[in-house]
C-alpha positions as CSV (number, residue, x, y, z in Angstrom):
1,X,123.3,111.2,109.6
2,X,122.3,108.1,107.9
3,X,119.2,108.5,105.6
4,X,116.2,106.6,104.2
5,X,113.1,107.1,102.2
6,X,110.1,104.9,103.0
7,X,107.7,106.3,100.1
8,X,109.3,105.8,96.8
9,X,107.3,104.2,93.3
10,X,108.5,102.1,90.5
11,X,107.0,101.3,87.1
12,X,105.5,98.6,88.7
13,X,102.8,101.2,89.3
14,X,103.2,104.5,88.3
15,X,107.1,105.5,89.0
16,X,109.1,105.9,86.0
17,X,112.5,104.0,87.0
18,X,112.4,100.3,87.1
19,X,112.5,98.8,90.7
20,X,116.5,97.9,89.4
21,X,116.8,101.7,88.5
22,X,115.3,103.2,91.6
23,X,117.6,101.3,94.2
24,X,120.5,101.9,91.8
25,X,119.8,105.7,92.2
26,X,119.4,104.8,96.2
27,X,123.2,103.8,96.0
28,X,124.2,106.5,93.8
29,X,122.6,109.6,96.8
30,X,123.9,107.4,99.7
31,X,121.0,106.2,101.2
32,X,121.3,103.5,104.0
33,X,117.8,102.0,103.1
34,X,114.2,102.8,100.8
35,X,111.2,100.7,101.2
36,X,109.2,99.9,97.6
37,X,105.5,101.3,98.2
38,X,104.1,100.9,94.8
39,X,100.0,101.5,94.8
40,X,98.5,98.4,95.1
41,X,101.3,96.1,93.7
42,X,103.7,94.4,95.2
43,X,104.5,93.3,91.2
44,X,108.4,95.4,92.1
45,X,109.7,94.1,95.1
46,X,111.5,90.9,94.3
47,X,113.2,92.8,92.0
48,X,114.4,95.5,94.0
49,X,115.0,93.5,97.1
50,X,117.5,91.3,94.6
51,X,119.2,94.4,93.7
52,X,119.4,96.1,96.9
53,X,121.8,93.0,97.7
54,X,123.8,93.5,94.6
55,X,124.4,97.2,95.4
56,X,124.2,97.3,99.5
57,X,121.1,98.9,100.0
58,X,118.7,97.5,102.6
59,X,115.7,97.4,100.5
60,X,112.2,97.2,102.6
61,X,109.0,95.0,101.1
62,X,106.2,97.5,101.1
63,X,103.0,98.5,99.7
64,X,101.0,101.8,99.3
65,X,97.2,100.6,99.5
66,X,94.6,103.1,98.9
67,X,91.5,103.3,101.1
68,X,87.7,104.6,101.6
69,X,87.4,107.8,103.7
70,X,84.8,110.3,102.7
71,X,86.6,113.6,103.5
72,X,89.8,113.4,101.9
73,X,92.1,110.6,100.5
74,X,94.1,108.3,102.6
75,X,96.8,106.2,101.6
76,X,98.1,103.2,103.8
77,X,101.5,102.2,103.7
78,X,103.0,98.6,104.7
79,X,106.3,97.8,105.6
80,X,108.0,94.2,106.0
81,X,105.1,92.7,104.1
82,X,105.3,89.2,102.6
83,X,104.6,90.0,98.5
84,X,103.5,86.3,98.5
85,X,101.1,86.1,100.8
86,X,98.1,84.2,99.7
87,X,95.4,87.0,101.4
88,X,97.7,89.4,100.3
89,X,97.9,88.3,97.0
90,X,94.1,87.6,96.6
91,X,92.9,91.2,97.6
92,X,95.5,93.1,95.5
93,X,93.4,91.5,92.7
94,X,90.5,92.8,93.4
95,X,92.2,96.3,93.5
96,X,93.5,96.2,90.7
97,X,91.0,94.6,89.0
98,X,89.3,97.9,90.2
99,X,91.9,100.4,88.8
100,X,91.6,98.5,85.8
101,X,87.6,99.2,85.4
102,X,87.9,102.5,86.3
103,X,91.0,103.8,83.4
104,X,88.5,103.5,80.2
105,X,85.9,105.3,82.4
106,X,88.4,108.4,82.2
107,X,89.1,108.2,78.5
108,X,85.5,108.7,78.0
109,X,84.7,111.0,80.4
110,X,87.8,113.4,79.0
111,X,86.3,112.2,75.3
112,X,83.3,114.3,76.6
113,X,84.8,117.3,77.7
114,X,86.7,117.4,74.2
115,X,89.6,115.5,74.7
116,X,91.0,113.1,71.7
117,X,92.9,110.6,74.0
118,X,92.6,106.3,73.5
119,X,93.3,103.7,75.7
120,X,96.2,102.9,73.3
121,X,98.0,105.6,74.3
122,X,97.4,104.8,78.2
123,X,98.8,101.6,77.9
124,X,101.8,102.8,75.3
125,X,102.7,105.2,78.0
126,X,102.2,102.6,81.1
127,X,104.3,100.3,78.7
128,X,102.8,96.9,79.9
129,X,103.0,97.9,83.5
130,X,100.0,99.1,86.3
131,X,97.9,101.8,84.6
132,X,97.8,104.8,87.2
133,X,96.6,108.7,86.5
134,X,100.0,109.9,86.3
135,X,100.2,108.3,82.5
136,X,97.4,110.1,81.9
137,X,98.6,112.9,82.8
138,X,102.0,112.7,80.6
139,X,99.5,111.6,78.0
140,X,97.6,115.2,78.5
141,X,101.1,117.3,78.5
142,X,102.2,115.5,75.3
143,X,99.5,116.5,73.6
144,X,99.4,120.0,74.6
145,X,96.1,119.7,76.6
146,X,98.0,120.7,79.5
147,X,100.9,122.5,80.0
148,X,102.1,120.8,82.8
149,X,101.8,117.6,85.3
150,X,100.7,119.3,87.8
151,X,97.7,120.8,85.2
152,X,97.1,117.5,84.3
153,X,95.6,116.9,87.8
154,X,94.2,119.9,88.9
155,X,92.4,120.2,85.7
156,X,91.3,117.1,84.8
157,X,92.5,114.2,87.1
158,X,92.7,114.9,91.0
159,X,89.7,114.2,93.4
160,X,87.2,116.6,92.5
161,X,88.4,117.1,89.0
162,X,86.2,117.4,85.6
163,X,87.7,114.0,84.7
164,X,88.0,112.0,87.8
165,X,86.5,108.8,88.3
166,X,86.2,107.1,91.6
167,X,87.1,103.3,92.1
168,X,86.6,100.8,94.9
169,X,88.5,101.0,97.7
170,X,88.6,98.9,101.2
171,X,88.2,100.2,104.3
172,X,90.6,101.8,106.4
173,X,90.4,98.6,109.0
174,X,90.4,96.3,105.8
175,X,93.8,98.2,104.4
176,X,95.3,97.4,107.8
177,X,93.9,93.8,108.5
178,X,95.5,93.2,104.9
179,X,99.0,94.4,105.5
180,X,98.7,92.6,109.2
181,X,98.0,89.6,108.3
182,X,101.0,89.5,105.4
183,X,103.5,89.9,108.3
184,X,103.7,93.6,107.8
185,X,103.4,97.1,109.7
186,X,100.7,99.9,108.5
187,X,101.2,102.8,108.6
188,X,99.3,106.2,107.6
189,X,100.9,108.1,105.1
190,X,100.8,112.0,104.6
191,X,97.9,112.6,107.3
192,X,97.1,116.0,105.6
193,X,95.7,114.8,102.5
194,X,92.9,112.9,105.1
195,X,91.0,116.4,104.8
196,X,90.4,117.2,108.2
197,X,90.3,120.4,109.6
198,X,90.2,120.3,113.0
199,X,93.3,119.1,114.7
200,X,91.2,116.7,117.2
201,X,89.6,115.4,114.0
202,X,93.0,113.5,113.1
203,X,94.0,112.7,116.7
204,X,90.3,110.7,117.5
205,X,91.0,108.6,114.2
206,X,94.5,107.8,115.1
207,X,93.0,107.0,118.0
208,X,91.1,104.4,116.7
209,X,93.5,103.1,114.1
210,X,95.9,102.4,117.1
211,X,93.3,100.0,118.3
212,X,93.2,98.5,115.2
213,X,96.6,97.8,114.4
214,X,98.1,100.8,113.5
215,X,102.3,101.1,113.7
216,X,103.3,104.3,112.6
217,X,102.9,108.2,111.2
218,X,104.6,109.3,108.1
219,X,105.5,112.1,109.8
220,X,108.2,113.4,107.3
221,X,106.7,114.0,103.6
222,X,107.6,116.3,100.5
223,X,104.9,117.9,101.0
224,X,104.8,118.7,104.4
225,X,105.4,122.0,106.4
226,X,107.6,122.3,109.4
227,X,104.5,123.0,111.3
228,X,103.1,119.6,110.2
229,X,105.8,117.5,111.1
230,X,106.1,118.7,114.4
231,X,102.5,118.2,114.9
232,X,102.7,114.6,113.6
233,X,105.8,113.8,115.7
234,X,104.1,114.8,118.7
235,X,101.1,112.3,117.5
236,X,103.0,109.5,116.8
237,X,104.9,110.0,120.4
238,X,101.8,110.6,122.1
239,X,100.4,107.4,120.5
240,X,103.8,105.5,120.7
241,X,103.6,105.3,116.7
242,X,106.9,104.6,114.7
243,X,107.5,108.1,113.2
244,X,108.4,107.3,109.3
245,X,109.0,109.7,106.5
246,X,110.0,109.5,102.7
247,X,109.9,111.6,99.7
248,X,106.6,109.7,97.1
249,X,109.5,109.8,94.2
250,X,108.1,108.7,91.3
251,X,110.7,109.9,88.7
252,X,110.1,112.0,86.4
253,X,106.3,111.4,86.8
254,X,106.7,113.6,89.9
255,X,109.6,115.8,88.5
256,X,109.8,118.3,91.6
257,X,110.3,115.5,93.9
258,X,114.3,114.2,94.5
259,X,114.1,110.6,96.4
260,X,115.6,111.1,99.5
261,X,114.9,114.4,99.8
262,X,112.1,115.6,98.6
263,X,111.7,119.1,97.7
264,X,115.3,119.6,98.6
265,X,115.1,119.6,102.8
266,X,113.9,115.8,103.6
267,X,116.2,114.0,105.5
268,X,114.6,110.8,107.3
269,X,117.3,109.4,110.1
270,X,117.9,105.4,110.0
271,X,116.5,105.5,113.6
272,X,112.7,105.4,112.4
273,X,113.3,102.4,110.7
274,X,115.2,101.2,113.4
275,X,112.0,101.6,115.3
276,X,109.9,99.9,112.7
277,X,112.3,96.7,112.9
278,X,112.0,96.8,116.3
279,X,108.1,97.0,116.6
280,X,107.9,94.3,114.0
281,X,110.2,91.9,116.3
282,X,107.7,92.6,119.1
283,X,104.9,91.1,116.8
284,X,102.8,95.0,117.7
């Protein structure tokens, strides 16, 4: 079966392989096609899109945007968008203008729970590129405040977390509207991390995101059961939603996580982006 992986990150945000690298590695595990969904940046693409024609891997235009929702975190994904687009352009600013606010508000806040870490070293370890929590997490492990990545967040930098700092974030219908009106599909990534926890919960705001635009499910993840995906394939059916699926490599950054497949057993076929092409060509 030929495979893809629609969630991969760069160091255009906070990946740690050069767009160039990661679709190099693409052709090296014999994937057909990966889509570049770095958070709130769409700084990658033209790079990887010039290499993917170099190599002969179909390289997707995307965009993982992060948006409001109270009980949990959701993450927007956007496929076939135009990185140029002037509305695009002008409200990926803003966010980042945002994520930029909201890293010296961190250094502080671990500064007083007894942390020595600077903004120099964020931005050694980001080296010139998008500032994201995962360089302060290598920052934490280096110094032996944590012992691992995974510490990092659950100690000090996830949701929740002694050290975590919210930032502004557009709405779910604003995330969408965005990604429309740049010639792109959304789609909701890794439904489980929304915080639900009733099933009919998920299905009433799919329900409504439909009506706004939605396109597809990410209904393969890393970090998804088999339970899950089944549930989420029968969603996206019911719903007629592109099904989509891809690993959320970001190198070394996410160690545990192989692009393509995952935590060893992701395999997404070439058919769901198949289906994405062809619900783009409908203009739904």
């Amino acid at each position: 079966m030929e495979t893809i992986d629609l969630h991969a990150h760069t160091t255009a945000s906070d990946g740690s392989l050069t767009p160039a690298e990661l679709v190099d590695l693409a052709c090296q595990i014999g994937l057909k096609a990966m889509a570049i969904t770095d958070h709130d940046t769409v700084a990658g693409v033209a790079e990887a899109l010039s290499r993917g024609k170099e190599v002969g891997v179909e390289v997707v235009p995307g965009i993982e945007i992060s948006a409001e929702f109270k009980t949990g975190t959701m993450h927007m994904l956007g496929y076939f968008i135009d990185p140029a687009h002037p509305a695009l352009v002008s409200s990926l600013t803003k966010l980042q203008e945002a994520r930029r606010n909201r890293n010296p508000k961190i250094v502080a806040k671990l500064n007083e729970l007894g942390v020595d870490i600077t903004m120099e070293e964020i931005e050694a370890v980001a080296g010139g590129e998008q500032i994201g929590r995962p360089h302060f997490a290598k920052v934490l492990e280096s110094k032996g405040y944590v012992s691992s990545f995974n510490e990092a967040f659950d100690r000090y930098l996830a949701k929740g977390a002694s050290a975590y700092m919210d930032k502004f974030r557009f709405t779910p219908a604003k995330a969408m509207d965005m990604i429309l009106k740049a010639g792109g599909l959304p789609v909701l990534a890794h439904p489980f991390t929304l915080g639900f926890n009733e099933p009919e919960e998920l299905e009433a705001l799919i329900s409504r995101m439909v009506d706004n635009g939605l396109a597809g499910l990410e209904v393969y993840y890393s970090e998804h059961t088999s339970e899950m995906n089944e549930k989420y394939l029968a969603l996206a059916e019911k719903y007629d939603l592109c099904p989509t699926g891809g690993s959320d490599f970001h190198g070394n950054n996410k160690f545990k996580i192989e692009l393509g497949r995952g935590m060893g057993n992701l395999a997404v076929p070439y058919a769901w982006l198949s289906c994405l092409r062809q619900r783009l060509n409908k203009g739904t």
